[in-house]
Backbone as CSV, one residue per row, in Angstrom:
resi,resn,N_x,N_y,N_z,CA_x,CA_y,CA_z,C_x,C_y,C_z
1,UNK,-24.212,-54.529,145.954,-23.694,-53.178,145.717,-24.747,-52.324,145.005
2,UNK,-25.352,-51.315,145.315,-25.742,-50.229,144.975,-24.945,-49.530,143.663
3,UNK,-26.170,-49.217,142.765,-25.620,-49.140,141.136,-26.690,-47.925,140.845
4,UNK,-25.940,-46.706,140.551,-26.231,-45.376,140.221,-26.447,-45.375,138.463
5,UNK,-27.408,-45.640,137.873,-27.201,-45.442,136.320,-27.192,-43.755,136.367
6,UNK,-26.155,-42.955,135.223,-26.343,-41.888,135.384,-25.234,-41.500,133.068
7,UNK,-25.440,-40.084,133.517,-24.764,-39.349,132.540,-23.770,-38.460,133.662
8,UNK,-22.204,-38.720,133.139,-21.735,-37.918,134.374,-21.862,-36.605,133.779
9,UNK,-22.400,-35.909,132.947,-22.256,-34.441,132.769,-23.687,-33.734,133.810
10,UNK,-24.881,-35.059,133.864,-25.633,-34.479,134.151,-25.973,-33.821,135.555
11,UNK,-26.297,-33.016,135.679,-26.081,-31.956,137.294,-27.370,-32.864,137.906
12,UNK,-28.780,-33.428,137.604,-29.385,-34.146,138.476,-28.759,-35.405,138.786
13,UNK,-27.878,-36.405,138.070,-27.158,-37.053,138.452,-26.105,-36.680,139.517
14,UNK,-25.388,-35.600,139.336,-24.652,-35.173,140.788,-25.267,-35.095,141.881
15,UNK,-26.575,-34.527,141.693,-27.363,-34.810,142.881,-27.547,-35.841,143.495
16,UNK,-27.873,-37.110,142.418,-27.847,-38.200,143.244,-26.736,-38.489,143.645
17,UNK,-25.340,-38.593,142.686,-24.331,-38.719,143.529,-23.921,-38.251,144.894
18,UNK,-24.332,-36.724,145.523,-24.052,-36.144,146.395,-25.399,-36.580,147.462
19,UNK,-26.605,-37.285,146.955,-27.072,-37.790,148.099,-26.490,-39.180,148.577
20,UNK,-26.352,-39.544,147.539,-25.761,-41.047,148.142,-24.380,-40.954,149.110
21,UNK,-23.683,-39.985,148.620,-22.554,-39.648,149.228,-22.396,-39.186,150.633
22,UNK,-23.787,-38.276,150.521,-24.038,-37.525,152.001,-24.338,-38.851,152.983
23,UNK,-24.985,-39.163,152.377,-25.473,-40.757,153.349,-24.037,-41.597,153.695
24,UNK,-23.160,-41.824,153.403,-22.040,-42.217,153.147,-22.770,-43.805,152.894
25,UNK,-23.168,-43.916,151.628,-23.269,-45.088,150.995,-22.395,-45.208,150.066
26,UNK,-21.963,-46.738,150.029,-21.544,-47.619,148.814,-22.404,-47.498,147.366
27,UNK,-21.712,-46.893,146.551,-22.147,-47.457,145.107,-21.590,-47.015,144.053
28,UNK,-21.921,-47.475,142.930,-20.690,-47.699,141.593,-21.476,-46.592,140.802
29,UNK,-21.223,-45.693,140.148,-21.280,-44.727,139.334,-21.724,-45.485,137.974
30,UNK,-22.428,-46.133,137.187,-22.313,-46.628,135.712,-23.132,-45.814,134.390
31,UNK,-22.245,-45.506,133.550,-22.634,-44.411,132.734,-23.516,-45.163,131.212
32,UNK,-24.288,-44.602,131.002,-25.423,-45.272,129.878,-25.170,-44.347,128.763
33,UNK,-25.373,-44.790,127.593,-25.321,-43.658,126.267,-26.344,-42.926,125.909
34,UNK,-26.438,-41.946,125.896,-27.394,-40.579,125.513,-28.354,-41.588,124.722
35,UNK,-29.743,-41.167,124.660,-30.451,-42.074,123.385,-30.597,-43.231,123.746
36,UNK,-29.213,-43.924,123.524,-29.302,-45.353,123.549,-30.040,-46.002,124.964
37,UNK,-29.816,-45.087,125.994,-30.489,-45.398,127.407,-32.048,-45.211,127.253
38,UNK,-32.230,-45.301,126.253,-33.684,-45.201,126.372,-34.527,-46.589,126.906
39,UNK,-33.795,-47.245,125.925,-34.577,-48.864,126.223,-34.445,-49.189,127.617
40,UNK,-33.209,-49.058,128.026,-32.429,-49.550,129.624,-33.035,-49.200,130.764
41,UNK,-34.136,-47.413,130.606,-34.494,-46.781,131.681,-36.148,-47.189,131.452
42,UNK,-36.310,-47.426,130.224,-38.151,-47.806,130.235,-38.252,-49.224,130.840
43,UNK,-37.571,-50.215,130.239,-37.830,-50.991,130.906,-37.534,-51.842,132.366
44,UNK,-36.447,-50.575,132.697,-36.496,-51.026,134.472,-37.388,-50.303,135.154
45,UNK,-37.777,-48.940,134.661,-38.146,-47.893,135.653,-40.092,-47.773,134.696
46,UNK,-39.721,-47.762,133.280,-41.174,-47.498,132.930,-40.945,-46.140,132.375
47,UNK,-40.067,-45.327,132.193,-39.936,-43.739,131.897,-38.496,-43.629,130.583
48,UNK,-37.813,-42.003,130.748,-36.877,-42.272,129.815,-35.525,-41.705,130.679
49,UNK,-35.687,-40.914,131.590,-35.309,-40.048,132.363,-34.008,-40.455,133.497
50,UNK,-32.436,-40.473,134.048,-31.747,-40.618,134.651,-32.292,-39.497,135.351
51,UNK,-30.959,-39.501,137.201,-30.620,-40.769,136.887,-31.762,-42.158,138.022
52,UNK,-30.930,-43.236,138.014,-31.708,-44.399,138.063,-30.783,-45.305,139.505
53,UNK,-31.332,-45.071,140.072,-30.725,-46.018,141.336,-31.612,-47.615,141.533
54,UNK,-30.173,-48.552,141.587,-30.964,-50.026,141.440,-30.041,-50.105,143.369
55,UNK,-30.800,-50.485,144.081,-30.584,-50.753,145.136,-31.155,-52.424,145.409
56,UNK,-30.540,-53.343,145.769,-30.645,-54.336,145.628,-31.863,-54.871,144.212
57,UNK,-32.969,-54.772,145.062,-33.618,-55.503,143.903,-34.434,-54.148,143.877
58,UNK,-34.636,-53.289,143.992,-35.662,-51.948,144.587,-34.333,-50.785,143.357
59,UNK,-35.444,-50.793,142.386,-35.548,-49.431,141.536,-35.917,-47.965,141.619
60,UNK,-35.174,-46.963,141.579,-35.828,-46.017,141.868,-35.523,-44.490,140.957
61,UNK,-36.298,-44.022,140.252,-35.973,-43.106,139.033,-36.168,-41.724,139.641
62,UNK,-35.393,-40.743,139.158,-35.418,-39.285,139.931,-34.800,-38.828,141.092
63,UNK,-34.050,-37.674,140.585,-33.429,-37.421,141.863,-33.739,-36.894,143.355
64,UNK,-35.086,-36.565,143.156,-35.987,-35.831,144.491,-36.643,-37.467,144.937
65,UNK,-37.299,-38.682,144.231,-37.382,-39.848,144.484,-36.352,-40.811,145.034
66,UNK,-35.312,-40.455,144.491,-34.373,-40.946,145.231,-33.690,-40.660,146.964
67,UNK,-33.680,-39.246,147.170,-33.578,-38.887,147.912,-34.879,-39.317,149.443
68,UNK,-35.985,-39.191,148.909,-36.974,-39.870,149.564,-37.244,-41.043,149.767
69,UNK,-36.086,-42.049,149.165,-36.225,-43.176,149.295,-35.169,-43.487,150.577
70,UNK,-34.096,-42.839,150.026,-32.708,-42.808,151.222,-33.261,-42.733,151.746
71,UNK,-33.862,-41.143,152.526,-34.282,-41.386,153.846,-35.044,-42.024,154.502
72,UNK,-36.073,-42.679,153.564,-37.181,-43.811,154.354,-35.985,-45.218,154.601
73,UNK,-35.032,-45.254,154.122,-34.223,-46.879,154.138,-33.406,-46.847,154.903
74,UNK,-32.393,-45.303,155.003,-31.611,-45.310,155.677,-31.593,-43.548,156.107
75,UNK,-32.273,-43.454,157.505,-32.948,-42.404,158.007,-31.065,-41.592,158.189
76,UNK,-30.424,-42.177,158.460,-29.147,-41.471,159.277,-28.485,-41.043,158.403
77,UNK,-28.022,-39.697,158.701,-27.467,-38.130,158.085,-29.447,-37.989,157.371
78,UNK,-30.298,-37.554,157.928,-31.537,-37.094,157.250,-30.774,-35.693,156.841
79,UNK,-31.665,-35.798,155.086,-31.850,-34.859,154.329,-32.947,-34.107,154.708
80,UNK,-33.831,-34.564,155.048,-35.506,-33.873,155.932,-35.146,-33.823,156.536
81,UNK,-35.798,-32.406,157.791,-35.858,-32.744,158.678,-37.253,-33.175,159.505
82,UNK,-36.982,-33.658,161.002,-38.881,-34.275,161.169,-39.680,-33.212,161.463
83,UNK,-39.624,-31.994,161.471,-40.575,-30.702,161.638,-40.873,-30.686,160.269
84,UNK,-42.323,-30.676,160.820,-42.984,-30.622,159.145,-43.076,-29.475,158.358
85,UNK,-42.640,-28.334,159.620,-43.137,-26.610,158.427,-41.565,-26.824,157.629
86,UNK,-40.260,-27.271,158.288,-38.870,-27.417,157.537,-39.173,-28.541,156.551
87,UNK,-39.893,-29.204,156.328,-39.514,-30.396,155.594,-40.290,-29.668,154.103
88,UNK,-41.766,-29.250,154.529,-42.360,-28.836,153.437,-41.470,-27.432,153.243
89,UNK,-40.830,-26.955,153.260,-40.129,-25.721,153.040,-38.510,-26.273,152.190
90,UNK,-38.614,-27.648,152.452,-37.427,-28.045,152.067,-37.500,-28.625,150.545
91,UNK,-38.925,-29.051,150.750,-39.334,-30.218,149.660,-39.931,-28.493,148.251
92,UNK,-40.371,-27.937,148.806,-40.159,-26.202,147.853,-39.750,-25.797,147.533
93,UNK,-38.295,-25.763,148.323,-36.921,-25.537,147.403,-36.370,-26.111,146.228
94,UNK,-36.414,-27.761,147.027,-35.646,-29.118,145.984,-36.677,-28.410,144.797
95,UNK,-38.035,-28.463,144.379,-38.905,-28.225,143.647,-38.508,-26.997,142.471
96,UNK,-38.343,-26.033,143.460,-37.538,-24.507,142.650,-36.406,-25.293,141.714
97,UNK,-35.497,-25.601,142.663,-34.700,-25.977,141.867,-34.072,-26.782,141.501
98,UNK,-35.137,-28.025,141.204,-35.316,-28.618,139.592,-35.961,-28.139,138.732
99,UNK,-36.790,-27.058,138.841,-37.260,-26.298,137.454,-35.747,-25.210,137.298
100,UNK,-35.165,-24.928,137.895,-33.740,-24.132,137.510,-32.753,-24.932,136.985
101,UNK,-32.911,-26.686,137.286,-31.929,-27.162,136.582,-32.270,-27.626,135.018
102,UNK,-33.571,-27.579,134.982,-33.945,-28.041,133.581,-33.050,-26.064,132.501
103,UNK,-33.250,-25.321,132.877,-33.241,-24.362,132.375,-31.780,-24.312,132.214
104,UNK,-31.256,-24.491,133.012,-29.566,-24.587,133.630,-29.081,-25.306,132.341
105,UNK,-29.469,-26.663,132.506,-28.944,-27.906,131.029,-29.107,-27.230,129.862
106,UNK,-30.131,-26.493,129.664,-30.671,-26.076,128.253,-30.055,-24.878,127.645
107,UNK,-29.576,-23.773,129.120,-28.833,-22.764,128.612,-27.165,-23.093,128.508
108,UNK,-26.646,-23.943,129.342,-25.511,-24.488,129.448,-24.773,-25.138,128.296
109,UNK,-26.006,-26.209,127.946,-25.647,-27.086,126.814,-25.231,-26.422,125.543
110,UNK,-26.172,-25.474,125.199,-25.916,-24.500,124.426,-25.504,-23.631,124.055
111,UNK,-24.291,-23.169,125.620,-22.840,-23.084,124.715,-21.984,-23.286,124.938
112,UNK,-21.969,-25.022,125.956,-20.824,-26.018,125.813,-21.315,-26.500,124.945
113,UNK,-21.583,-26.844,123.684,-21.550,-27.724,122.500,-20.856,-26.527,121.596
114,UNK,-21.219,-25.424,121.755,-20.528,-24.113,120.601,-19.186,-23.518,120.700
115,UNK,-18.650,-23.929,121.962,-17.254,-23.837,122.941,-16.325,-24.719,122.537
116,UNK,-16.350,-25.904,121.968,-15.513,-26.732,121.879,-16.131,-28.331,121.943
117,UNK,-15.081,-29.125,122.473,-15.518,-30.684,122.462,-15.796,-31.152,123.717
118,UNK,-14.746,-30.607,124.534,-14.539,-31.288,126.465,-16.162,-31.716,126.335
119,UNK,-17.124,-30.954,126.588,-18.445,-31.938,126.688,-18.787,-33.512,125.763
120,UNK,-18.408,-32.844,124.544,-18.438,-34.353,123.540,-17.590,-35.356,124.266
121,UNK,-16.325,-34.956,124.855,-15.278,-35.855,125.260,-15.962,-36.830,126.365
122,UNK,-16.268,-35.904,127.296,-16.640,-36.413,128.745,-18.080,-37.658,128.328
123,UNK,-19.054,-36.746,127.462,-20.349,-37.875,127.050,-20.260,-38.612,126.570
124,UNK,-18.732,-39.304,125.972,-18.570,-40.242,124.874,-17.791,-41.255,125.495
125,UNK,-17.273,-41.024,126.925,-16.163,-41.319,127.655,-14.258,-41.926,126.640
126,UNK,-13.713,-42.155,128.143,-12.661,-42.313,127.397,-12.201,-44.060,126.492
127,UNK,-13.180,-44.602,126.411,-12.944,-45.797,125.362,-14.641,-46.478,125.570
128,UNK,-14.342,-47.545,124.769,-15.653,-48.174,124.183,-15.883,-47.875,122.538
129,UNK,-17.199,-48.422,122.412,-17.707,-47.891,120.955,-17.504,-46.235,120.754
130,UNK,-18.152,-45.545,121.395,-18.320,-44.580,120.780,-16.571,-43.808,120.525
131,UNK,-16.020,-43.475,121.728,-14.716,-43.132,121.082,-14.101,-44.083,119.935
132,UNK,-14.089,-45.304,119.836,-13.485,-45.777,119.356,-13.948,-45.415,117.964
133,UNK,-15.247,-44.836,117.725,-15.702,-43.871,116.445,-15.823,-42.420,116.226
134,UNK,-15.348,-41.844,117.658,-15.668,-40.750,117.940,-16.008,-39.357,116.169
135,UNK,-15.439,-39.768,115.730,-15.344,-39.262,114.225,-16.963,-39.007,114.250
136,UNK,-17.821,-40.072,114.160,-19.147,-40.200,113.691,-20.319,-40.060,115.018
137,UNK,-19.443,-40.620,116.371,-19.963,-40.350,117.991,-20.453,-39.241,117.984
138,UNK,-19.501,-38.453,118.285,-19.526,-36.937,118.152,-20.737,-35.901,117.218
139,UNK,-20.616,-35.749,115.607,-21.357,-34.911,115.395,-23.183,-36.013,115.744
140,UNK,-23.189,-36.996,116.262,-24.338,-37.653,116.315,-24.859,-37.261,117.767
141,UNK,-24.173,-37.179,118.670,-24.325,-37.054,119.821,-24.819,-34.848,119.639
142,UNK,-24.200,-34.873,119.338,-24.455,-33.237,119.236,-25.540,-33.260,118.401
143,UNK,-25.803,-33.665,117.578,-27.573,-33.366,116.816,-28.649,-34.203,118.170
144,UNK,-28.085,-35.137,118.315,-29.385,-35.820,119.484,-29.816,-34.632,120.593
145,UNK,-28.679,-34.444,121.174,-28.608,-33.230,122.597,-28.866,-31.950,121.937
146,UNK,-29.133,-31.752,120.848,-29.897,-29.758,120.349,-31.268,-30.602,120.129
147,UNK,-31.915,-31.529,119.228,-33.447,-32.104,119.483,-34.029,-32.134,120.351
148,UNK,-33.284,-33.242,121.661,-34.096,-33.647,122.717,-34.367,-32.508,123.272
149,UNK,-32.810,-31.055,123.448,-33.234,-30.569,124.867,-33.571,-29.057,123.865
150,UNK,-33.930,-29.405,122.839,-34.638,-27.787,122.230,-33.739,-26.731,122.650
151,UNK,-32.578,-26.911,121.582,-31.159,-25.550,121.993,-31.545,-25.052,120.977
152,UNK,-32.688,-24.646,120.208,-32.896,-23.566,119.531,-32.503,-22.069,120.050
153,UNK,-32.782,-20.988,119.026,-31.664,-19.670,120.133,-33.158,-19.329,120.904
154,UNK,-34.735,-19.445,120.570,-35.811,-18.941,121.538,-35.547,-19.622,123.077
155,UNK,-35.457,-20.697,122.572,-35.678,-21.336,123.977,-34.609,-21.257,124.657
156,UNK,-33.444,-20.932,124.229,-32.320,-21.202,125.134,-32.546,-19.848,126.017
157,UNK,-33.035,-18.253,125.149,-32.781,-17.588,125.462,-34.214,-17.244,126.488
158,UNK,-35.240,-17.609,126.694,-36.401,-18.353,127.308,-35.580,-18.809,128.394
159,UNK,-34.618,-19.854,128.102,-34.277,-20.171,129.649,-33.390,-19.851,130.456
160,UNK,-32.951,-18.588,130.115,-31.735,-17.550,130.212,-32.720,-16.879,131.480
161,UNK,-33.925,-16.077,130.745,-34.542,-15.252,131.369,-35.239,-15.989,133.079
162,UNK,-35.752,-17.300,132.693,-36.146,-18.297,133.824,-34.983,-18.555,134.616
163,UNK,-34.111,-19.031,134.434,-32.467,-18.632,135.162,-32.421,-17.497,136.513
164,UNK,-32.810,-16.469,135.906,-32.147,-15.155,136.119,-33.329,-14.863,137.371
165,UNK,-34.999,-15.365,136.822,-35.813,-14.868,137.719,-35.876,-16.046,138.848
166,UNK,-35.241,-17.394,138.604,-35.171,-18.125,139.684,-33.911,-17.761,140.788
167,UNK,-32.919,-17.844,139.956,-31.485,-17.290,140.616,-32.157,-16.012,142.127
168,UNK,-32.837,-14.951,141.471,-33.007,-13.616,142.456,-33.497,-14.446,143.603
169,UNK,-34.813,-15.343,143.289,-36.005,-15.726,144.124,-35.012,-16.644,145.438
170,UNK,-34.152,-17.322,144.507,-33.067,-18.118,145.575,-32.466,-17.671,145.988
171,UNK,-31.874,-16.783,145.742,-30.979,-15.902,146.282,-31.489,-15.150,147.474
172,UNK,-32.864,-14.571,147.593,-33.654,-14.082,148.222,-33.812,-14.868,149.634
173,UNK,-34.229,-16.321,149.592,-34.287,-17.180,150.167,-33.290,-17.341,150.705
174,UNK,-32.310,-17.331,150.748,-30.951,-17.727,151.438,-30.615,-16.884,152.584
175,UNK,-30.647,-15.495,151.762,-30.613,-14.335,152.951,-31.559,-14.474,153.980
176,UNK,-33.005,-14.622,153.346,-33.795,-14.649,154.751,-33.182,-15.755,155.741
177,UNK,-32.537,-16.724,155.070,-32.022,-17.606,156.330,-30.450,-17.268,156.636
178,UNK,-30.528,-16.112,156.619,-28.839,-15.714,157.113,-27.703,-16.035,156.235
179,UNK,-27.881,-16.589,154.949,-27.059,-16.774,154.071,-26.126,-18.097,154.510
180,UNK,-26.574,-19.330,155.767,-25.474,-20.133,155.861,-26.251,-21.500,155.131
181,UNK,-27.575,-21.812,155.638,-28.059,-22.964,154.757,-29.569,-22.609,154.243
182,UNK,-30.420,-23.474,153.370,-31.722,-23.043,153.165,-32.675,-23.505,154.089
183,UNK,-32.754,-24.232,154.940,-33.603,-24.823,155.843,-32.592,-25.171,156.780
184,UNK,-32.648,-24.263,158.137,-32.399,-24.574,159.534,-30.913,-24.767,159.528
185,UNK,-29.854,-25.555,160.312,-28.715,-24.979,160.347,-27.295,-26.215,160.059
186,UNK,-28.000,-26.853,158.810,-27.221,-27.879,158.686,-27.279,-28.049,157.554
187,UNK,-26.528,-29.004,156.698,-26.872,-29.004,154.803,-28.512,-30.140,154.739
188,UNK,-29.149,-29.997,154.152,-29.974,-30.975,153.518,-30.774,-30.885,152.084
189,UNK,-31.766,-31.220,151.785,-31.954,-31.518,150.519,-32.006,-30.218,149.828
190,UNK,-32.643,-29.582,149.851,-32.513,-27.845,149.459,-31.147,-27.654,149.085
191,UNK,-30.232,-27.633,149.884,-28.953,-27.141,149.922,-28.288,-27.631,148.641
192,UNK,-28.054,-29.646,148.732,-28.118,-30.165,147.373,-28.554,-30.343,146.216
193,UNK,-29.750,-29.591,146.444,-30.611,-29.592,144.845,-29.770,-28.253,144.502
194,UNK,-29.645,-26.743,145.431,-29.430,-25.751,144.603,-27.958,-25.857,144.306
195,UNK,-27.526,-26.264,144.886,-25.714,-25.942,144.769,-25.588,-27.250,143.425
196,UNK,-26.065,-28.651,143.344,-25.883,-29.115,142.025,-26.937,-28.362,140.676
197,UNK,-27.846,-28.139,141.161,-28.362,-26.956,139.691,-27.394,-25.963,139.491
198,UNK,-26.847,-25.362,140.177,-25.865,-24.345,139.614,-24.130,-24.588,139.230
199,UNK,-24.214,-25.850,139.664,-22.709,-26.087,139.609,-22.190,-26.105,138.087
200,UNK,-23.225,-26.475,137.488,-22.641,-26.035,136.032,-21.830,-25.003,135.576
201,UNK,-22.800,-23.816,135.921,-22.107,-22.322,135.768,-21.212,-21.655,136.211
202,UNK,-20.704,-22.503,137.254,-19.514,-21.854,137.876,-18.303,-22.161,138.250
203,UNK,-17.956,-23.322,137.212,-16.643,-24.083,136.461,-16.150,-24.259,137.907
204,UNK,-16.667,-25.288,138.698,-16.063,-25.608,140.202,-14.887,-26.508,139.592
205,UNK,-13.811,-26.959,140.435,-12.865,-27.401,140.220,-13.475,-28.532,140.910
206,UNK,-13.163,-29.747,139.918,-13.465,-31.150,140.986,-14.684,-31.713,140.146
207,UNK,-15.441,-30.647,139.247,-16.445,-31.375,139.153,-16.945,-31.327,137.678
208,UNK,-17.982,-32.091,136.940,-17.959,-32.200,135.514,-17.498,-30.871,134.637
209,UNK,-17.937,-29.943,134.984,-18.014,-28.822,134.658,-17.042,-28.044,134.489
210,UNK,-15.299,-28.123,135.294,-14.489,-27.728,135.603,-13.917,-27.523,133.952
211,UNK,-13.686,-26.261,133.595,-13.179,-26.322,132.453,-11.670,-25.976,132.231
212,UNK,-10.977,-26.534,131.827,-9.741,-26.986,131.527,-8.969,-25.737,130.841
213,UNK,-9.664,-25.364,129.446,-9.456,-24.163,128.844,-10.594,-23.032,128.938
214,UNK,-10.357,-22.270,129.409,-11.269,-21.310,130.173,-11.286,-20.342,129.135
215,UNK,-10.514,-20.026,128.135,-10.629,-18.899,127.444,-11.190,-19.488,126.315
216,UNK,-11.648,-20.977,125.974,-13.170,-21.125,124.999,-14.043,-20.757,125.604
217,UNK,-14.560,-20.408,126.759,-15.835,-19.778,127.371,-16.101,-18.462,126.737
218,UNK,-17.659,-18.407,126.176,-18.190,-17.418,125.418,-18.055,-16.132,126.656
219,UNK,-18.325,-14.966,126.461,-18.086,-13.680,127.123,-19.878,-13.241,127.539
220,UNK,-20.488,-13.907,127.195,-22.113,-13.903,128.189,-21.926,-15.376,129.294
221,UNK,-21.158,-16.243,128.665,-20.939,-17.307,129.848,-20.251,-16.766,131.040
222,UNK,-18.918,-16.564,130.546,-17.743,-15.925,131.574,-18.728,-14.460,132.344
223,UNK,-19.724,-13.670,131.926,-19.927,-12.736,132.371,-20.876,-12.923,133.035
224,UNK,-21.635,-14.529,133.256,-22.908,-14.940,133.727,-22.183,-15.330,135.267
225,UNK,-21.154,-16.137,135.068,-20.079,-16.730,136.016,-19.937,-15.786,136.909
226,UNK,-19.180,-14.591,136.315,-19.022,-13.736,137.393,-19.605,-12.827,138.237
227,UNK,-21.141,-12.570,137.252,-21.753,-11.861,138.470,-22.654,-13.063,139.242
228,UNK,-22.767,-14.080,138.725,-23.277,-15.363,139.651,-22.321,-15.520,140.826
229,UNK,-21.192,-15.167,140.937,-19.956,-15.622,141.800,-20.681,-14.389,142.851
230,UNK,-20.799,-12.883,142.273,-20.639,-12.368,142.913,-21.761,-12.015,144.448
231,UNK,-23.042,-12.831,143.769,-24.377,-12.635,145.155,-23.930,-13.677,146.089
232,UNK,-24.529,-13.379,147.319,-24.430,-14.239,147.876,-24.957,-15.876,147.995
233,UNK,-25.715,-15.994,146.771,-26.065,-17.646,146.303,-24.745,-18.277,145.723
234,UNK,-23.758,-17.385,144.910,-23.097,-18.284,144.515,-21.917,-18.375,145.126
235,UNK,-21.408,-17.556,146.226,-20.634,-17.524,147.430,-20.850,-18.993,147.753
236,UNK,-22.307,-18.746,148.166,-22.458,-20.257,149.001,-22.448,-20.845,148.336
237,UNK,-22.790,-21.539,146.646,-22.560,-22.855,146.306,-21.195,-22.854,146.196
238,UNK,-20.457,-22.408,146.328,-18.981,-22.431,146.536,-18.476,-22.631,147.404
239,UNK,-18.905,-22.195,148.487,-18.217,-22.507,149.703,-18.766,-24.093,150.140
240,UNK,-19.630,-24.269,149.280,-20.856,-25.466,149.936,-19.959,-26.794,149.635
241,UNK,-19.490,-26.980,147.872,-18.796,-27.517,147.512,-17.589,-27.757,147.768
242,UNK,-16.858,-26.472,148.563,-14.921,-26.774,148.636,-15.125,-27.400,150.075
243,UNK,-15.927,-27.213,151.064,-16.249,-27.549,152.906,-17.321,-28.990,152.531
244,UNK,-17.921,-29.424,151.807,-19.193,-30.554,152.160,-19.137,-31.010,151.332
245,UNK,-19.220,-31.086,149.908,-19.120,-32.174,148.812,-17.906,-33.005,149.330
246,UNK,-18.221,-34.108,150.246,-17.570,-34.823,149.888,-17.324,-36.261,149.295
247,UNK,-16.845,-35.845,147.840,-17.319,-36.931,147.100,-16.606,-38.362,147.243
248,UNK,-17.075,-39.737,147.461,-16.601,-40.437,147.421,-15.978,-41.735,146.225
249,UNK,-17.219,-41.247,145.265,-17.187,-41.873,144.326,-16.985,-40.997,143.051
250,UNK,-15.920,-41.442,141.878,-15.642,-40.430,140.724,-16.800,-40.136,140.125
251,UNK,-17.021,-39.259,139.850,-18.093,-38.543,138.588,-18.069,-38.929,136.983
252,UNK,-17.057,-39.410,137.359,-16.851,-40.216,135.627,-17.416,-41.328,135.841
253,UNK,-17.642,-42.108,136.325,-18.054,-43.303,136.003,-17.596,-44.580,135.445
254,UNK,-18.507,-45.638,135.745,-17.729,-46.603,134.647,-18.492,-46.955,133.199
């Protein structure tokens, strides 16, 4: 069985989830502790970074690596396609946006940690050690996640502005392709890198992000949401998600 190490909050982990999924592969979701995954990912992979696909005996770290591995193992539903001007046009996108999802986590995080707990809840899951301390889980987990991912107010607001100038550039891109996919006329890797970088922001139902109480959402969040809803990029990660995510395996994990 195929074993996904991941964080279910994290949007490059959905990615892998939604490639593995697209492939319609078998595998178990298993969730690692913030920090504590440090040891777990250096010494299988050599790095610090989810998420981490163990496919039989064959390791593989990153979600654009991963994806390139699927398709060399198991070519059917290709995420590439075999025209090379689409593939390198595809592999440019995925590229865009993973520099939009690093920015995405950093502006996100920072003000789901100021919003409430649902994030503490979901990263701590629902039993084990850490809930079972959640008292001490909690404000520990929230000092680790403002260090690692630098939620100072420069940088967050640094990656507000990187957001905004990637968002246009993608957005841009979409139209030139008629607004139905980013490369040629079917979903592939492009499609899944941008629609899980943004899924954060736009409280999809179904997925980590889905927020429960909507009126803790700050009024630059809720106002980011809605004019994100309103271009035609976030049309489509919406429509992308309620018609093609189809997920097989929970996002929670075990």
């Amino acid at each position: 069985m195929r074993t996904l190490y991941q964080f279910p909050l994290s949007h490059f982990c959905e990615k892998a989830r939604w490639l593995l999924d697209y492939k319609e592969l078998d595998f178990v979701a298993h969730n690692l502790i913030p920090g504590v995954h440090r040891a777990f990912t250096q010494l299988k992979t050599g790095q610090n970074r989810l998420p981490i696909l163990r496919d039989q005996h064959c390791w593989v770290a990153d979600s654009t690596e991963i994806a390139l591995y699927l398709d060399e193992i198991y070519p059917e539903h290709s995420l590439l396609r075999p025209n090379s001007a689409e593939r390198e046009l595809a592999l440019e996108i995925n590229a865009q946006a993973s520099e939009l999802g690093l920015h995405v986590r950093r502006w996100g995080l920072a003000h789901s940690l100021t919003e409430g707990e649902e994030s503490l809840d979901i990263m701590i899951g629902e039993k084990g050690y850490l809930r079972q301390f959640e008292k001490y889980s909690k404000p520990f987990m929230k000092a680790l996640l403002s260090k690692s991912y630098q939620l100072d107010v420069e940088k967050v607001a640094e990656s507000k502005q990187q957001i905004d100038t990637i968002v246009e550039q993608l957005n841009q891109r979409l139209i030139d392709n008629h607004g139905r996919y980013f490369v040629g006329e079917r979903l592939g890797l492009a499609d899944i890198s941008v629609c899980s970088m943004l899924a954060p922001l736009l409280d999809i139902a179904g997925t980590p992000w889905e927020k429960e109480h909507t009126e803790i959402l700050s009024k630059e969040f809720k106002d980011y949401k809605e004019r994100l809803t309103q271009l035609p990029i976030g049309q489509y990660v919406l429509r992308v998600y309620q018609t093609e995510r189809n997920a097989r395996v929970d996002w929670r994990g075990i």
